[in-house]
C-alpha positions as CSV (number, residue, x, y, z in Angstrom):
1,X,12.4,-4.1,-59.1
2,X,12.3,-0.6,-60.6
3,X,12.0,2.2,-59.9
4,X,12.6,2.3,-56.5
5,X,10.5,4.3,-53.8
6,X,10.6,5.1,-50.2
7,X,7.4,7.0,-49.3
8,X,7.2,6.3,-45.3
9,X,9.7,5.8,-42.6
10,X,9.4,2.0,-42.7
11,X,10.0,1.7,-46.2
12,X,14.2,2.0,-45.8
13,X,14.5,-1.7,-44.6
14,X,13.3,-2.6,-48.2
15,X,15.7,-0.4,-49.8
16,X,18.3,-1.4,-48.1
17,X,17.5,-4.8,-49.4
18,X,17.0,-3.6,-52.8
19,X,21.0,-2.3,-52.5
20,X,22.1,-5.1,-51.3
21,X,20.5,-6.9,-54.5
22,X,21.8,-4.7,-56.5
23,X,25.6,-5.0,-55.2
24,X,25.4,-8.8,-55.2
25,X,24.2,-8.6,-59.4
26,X,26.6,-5.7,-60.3
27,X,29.8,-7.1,-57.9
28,X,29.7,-10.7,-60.1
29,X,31.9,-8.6,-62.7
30,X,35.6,-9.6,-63.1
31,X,38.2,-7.7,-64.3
32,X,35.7,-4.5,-64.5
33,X,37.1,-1.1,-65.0
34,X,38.4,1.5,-61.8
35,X,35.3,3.4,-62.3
36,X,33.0,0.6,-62.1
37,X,34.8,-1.1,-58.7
38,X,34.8,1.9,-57.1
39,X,30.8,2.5,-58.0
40,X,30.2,-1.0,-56.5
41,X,31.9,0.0,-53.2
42,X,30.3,3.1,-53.0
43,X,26.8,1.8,-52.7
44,X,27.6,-1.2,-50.8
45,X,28.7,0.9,-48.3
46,X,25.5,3.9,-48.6
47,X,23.7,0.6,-48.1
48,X,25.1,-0.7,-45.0
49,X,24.9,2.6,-43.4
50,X,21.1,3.2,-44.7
51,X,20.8,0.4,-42.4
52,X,22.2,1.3,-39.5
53,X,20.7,4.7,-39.7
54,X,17.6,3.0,-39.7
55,X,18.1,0.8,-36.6
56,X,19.1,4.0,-34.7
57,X,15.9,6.2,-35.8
58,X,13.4,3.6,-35.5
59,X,13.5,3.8,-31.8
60,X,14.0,7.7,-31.4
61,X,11.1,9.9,-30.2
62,X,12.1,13.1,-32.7
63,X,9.4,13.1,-35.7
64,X,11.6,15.9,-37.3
65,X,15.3,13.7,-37.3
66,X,13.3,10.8,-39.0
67,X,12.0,13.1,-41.3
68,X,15.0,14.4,-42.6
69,X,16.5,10.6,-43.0
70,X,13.4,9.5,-44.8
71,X,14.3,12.8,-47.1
72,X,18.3,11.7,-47.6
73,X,16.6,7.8,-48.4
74,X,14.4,9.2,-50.8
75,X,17.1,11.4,-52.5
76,X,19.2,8.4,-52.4
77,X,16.6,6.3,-53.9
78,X,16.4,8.9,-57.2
79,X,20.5,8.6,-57.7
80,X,20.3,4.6,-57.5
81,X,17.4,4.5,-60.0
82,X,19.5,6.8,-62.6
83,X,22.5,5.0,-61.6
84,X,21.3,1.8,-62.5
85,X,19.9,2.5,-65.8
86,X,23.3,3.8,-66.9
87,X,25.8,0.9,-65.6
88,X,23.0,-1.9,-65.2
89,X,24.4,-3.3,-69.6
90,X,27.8,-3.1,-68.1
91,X,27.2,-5.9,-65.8
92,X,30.1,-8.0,-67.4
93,X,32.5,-6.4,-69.0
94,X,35.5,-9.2,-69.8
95,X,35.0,-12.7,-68.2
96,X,38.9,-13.3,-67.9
97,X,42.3,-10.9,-68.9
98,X,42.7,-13.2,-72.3
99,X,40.5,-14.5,-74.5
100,X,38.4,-11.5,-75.1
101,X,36.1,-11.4,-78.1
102,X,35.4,-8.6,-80.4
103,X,32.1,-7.5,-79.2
104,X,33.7,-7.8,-75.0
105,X,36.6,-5.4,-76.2
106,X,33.8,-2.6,-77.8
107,X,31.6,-3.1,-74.5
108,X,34.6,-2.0,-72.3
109,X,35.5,0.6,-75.0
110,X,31.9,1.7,-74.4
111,X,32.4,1.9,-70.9
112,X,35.6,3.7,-70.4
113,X,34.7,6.1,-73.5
114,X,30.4,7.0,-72.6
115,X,30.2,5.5,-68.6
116,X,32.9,6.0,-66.8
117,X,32.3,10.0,-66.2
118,X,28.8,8.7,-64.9
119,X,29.6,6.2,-62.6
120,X,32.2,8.6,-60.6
121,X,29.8,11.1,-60.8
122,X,27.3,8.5,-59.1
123,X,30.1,7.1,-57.0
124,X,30.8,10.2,-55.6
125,X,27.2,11.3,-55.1
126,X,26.8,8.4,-52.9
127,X,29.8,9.4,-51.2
128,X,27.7,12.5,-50.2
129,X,25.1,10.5,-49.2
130,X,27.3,8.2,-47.2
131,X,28.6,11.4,-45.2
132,X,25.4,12.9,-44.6
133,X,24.1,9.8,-43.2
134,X,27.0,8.9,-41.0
135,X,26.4,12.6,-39.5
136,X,22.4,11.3,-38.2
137,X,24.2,8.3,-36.8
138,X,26.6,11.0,-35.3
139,X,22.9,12.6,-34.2
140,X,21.0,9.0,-33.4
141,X,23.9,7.1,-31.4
142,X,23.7,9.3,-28.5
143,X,20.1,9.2,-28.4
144,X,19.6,6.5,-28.4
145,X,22.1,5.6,-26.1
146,X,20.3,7.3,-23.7
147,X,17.0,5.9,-24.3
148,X,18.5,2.3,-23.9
149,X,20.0,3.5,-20.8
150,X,16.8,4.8,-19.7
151,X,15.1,2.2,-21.0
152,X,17.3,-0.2,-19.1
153,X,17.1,2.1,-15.8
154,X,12.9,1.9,-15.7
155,X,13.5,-2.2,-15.8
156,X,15.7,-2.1,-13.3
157,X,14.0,-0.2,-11.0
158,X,10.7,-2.0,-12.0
159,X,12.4,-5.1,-11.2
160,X,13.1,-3.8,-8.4
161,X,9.5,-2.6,-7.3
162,X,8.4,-6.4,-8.5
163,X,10.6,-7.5,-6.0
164,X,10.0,-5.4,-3.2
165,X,6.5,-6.1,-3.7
166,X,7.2,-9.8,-3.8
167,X,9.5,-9.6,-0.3
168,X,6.3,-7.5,1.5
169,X,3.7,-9.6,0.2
170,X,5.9,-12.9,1.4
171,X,6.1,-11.1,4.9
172,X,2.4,-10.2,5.1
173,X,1.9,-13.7,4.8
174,X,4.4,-14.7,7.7
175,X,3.1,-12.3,9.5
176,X,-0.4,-13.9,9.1
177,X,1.1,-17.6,9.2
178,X,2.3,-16.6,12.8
179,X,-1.0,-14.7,14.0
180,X,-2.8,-17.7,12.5
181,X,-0.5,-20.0,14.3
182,X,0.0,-17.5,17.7
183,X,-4.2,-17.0,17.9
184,X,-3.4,-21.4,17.3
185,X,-1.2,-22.1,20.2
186,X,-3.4,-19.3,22.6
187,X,-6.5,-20.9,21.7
188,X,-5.5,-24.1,22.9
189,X,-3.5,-22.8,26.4
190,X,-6.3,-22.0,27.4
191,X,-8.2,-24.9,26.7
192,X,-6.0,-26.6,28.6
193,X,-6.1,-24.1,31.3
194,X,-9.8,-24.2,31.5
195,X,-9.9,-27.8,31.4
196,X,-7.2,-28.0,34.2
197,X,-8.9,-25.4,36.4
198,X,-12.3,-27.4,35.4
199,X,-10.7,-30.8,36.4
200,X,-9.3,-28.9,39.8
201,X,-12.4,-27.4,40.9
202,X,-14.2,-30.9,40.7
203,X,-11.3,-32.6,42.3
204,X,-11.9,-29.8,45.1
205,X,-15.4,-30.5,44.8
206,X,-15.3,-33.9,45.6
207,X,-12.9,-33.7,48.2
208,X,-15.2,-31.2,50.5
209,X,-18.0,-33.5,49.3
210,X,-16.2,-36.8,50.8
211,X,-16.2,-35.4,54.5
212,X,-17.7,-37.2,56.6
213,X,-19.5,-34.1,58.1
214,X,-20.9,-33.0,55.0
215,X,-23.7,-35.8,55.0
216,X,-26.8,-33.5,55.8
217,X,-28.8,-31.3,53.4
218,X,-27.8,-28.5,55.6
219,X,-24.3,-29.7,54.8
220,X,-25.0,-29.9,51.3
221,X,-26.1,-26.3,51.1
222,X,-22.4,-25.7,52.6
223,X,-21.0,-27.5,49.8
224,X,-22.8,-25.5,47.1
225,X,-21.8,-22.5,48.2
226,X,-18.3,-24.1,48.9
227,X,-18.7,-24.8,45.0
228,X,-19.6,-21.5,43.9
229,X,-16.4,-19.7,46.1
230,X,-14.4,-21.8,44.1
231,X,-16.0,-21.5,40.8
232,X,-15.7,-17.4,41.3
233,X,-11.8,-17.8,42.8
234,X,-11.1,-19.7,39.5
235,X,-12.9,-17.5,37.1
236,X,-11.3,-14.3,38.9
237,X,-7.8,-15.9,38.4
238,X,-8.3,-17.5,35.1
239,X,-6.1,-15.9,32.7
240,X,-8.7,-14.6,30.1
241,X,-9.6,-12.5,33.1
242,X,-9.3,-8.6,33.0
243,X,-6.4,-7.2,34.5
244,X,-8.0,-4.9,36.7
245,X,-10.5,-7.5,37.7
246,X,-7.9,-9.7,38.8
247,X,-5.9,-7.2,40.7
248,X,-9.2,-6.0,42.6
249,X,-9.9,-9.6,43.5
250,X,-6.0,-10.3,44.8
251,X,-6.6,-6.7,47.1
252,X,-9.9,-8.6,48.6
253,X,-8.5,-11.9,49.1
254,X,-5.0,-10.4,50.8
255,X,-6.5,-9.5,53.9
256,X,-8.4,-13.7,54.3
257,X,-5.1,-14.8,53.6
258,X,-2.9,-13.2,56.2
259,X,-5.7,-13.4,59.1
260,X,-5.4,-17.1,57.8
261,X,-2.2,-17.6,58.4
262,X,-1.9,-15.7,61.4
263,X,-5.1,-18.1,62.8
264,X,-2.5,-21.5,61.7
265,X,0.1,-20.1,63.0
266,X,-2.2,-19.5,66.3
267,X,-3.2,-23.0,66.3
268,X,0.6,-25.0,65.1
269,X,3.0,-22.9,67.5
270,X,3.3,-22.5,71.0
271,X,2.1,-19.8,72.9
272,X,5.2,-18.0,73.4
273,X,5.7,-17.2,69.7
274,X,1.7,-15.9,69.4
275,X,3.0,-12.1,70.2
276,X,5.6,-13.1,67.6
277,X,3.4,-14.8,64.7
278,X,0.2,-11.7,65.6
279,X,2.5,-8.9,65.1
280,X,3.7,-9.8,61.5
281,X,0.2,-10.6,60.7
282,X,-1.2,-6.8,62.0
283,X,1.5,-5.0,60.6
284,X,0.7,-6.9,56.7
285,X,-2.9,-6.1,57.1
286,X,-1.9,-2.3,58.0
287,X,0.5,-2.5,54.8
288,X,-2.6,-3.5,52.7
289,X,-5.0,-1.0,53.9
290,X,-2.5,1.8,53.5
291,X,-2.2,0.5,50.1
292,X,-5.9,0.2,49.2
293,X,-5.9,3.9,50.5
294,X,-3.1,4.8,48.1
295,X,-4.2,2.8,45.2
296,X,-7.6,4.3,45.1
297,X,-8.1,5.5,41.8
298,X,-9.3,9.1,41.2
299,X,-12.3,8.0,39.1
300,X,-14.1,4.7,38.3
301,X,-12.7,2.7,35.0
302,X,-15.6,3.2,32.0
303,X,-15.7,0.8,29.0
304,X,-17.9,-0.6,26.5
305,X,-19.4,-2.3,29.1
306,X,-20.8,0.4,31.3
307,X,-20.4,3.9,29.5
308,X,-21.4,5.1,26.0
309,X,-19.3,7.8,23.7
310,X,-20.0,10.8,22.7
311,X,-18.3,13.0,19.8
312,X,-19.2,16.4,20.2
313,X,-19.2,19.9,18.6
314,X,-15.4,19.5,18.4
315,X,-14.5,16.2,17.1
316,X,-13.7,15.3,21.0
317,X,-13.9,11.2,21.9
318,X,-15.9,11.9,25.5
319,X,-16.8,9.1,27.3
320,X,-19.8,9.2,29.3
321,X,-21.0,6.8,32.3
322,X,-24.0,4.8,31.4
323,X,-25.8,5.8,34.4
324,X,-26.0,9.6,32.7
325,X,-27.4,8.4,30.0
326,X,-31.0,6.5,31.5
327,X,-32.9,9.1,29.8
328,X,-32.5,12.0,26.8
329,X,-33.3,14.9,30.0
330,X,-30.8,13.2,32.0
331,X,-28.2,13.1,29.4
332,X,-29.2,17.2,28.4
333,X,-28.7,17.5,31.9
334,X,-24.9,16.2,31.9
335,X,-24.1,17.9,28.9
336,X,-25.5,21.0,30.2
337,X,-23.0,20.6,33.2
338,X,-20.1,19.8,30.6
339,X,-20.6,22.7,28.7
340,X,-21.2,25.0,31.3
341,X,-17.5,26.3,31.7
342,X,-16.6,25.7,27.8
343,X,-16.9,27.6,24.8
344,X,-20.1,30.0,25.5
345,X,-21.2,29.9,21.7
346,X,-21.3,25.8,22.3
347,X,-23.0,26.4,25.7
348,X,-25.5,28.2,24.4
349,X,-25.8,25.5,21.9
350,X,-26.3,23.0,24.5
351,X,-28.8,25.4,26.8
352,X,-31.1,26.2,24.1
353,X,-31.0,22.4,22.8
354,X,-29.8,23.4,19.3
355,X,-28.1,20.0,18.5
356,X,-29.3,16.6,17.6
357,X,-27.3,13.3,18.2
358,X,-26.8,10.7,15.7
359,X,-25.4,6.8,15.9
360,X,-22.4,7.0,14.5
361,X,-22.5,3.6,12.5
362,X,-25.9,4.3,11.1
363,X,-26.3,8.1,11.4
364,X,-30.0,7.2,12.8
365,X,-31.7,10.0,14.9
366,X,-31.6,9.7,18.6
367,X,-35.0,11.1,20.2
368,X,-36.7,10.8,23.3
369,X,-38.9,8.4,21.7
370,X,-36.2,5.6,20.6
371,X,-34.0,6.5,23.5
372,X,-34.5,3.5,24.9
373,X,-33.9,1.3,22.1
374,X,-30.7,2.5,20.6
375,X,-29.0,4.2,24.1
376,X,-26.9,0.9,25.3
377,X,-23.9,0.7,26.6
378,X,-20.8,0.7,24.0
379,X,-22.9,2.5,21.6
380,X,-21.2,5.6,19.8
381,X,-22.8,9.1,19.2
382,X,-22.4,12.3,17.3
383,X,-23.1,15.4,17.7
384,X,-25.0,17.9,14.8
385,X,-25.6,21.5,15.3
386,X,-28.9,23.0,14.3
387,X,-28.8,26.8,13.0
388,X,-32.2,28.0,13.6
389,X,-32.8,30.9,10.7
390,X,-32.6,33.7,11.2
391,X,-33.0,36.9,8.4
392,X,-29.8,38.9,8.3
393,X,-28.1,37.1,11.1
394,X,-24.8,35.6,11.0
395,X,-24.3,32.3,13.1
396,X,-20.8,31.0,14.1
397,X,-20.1,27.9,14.2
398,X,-18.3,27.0,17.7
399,X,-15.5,24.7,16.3
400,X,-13.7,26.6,13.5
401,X,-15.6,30.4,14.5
402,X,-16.6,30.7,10.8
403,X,-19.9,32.8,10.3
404,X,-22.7,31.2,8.4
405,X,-25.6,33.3,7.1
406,X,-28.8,32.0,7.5
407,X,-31.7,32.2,5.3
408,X,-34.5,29.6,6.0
409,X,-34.7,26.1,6.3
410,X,-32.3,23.7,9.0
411,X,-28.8,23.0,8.6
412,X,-26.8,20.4,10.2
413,X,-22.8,21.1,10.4
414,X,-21.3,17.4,11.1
């Protein structure tokens, strides 16, 4: 078991063990001398605080603290050895007060008379020890009572992260539940509106079809078309229909229906109410043209369906009618007309055609020659300057003004 050593950090736990050995073996003596209780006491103690200095600067982040308790440990470690080889005979030095042979009463003689001096002089280094020691858990406590309270903090707030994460991610998928479960219900609404309007417009169908006067083929050319009125009424009013497109269709159908109702009125009052039943009717269809005249809007509605887009010099969405875009001159043409009041550095752009256009999706290279293929309606363009080059010029760039000199080749500015 001797000596004993502690050459790393990690090494105290086994001297601490090592102590605690050796104050088991020495404390079985009964009836021992002052000197040699007090010794005993001493290192039990140096031992149990060796351990608890331990605990505390095993978890510290200061190299230099744990060096200077691995230095008391080691210093400690060189009294213990010494110590030991001076008491470690004196183990037991009477076994009861009476009884006591010759050669029991010359060991405690030996003691008191050669040993004593040496084990207070080792009780009391150890004593030293002990206080130097209880001054780095003096050093360690607070430390390391912050780093368990930081410690504790970052699991806290990590728990807490886990379990915001866990709420959000639980709520993205209500959120997509219901979506899933909305796009569901919609789905089949209007399946069952499209199979109602489907089973009205063949009920309709079949009643014109049972008149009687419907019975020739020139009759049956009536109820085809009769068919086809109320296949467009239904589709204009189905609910899958564009807003705008509905509204527009009401606006037509407004006037049939009051000179309709002004013609049953005609026909299911008497004639001294016509003034009465006309005068409502020309006053509604003067309330609806005044309000087609109002409602007119200032220009025509463009979509993906009749107009393509255009991002220009300046990062500007621009949506362009399809029917300025039937041909690459056509389309200079517009832009030309767009540009004419602008910027003059990006009109002169335009004028002297010192741009290309790209798709935007694919970044392939609109020309005269594929015009045709790629310029449909919905599709999505940019715009790239070309510097022509130019010795010793300077160009500037007509979106942020910033002057690029030229030397040769092409350059395209997205």
């Amino acid at each position: 078991m001797f000596p004993i050593s502690c050459n790393a950090f990690g090494d105290i736990v086994a001297v601490v063990q090592i102590v605690h050995d050796i104050v088991v073996a020495l404390d079985g003596a009964r009836g021992a001398a002052e000197e040699y209780r007090q010794f005993i006491h001493v290192l039990s103690a140096l031992g149990a605080v060796m351990d608890g200095v331990y605990c505390l600067a095993k978890d510290s982040q200061d190299e230099n603290l744990k060096q200077i308790v691995l230095e008391e440990v080691r210093r400690c470690c060189v009294d213990i050895n010494s110590a030991h080889s001076s008491v470690a005979r004196f183990e037991k030095l009477e076994e009861t007060s009476s009884g006591l042979s010759a050669g029991g009463i010359i060991t405690k003689l030996h003691w008191h008379f050669r040993k004593a001096s040496d084990a207070a002089k080792y009780a009391k280094r150890f004593g030293e020890s002990h206080q130097r020691l209880n001054s780095f858990i003096g050093l360690l406590g607070p430390r390391s009572t912050s780093q368990i309270i930081e410690v504790q903090h970052l699991r806290s707030l990590q728990a807490a992260q886990d379990h915001n994460r866990a709420v959000l991610q639980a709520v993205r998928d209500q959120e997509h539940t219901i979506l899933r479960s909305t796009e569901e219900i919609k789905a089949v609404a209007l399946a069952a509106i499209q199979q109602a309007s489907l089973q009205s417009r063949q009920h309709i169908v079949e009643q014109v079809l049972t008149r009687p006067f419907l019975t020739s083929a020139q009759d049956r050319r009536v109820a085809s078309r009769a068919k086809r009125v109320t296949d467009m009424i239904f589709d204009s009013l189905a609910p899958q229909t564009p807003a705008a497109q509905r509204d527009r269709f009401l606006s037509l159908l407004a006037p049939i229906f009051v000179a309709g109702a002004a013609l049953v009125a005609q026909t299911h009052v008497s004639s001294q109410w016509h003034s009465i039943v006309f005068l409502p009717a020309i006053c509604a269809l003067l309330v609806q043209v005044l309000w087609l005249q109002s409602s007119t809007p200032m220009y025509a509605g463009f979509n993906h369906e009749n107009a393509i887009f255009l991002v220009d010099f300046f990062g500007d969405k621009i949506t362009v009618p399809f029917q300025f875009c039937r041909t690459s001159e056509m389309f200079h043409r517009f832009l030309d007309l767009l540009y004419s009041d602008s910027d003059n550095d990006a009109m002169t752009f335009v004028r002297s055609r010192l741009y290309e256009l790209y798709l935007r999706d694919s970044s392939q290279l609109i020309s005269s020659g594929n015009w045709l293929s790629y310029i449909l309606p919905g599709a999505c363009l940019e715009m790239g300057i070309i510097l022509v080059p130019a010795l010793n010029t300077a160009t500037l760039c007509p979106y942020c003004q910033c002057k690029y000199d030229v030397k040769a080749g092409y350059e395209v500015i997205w």
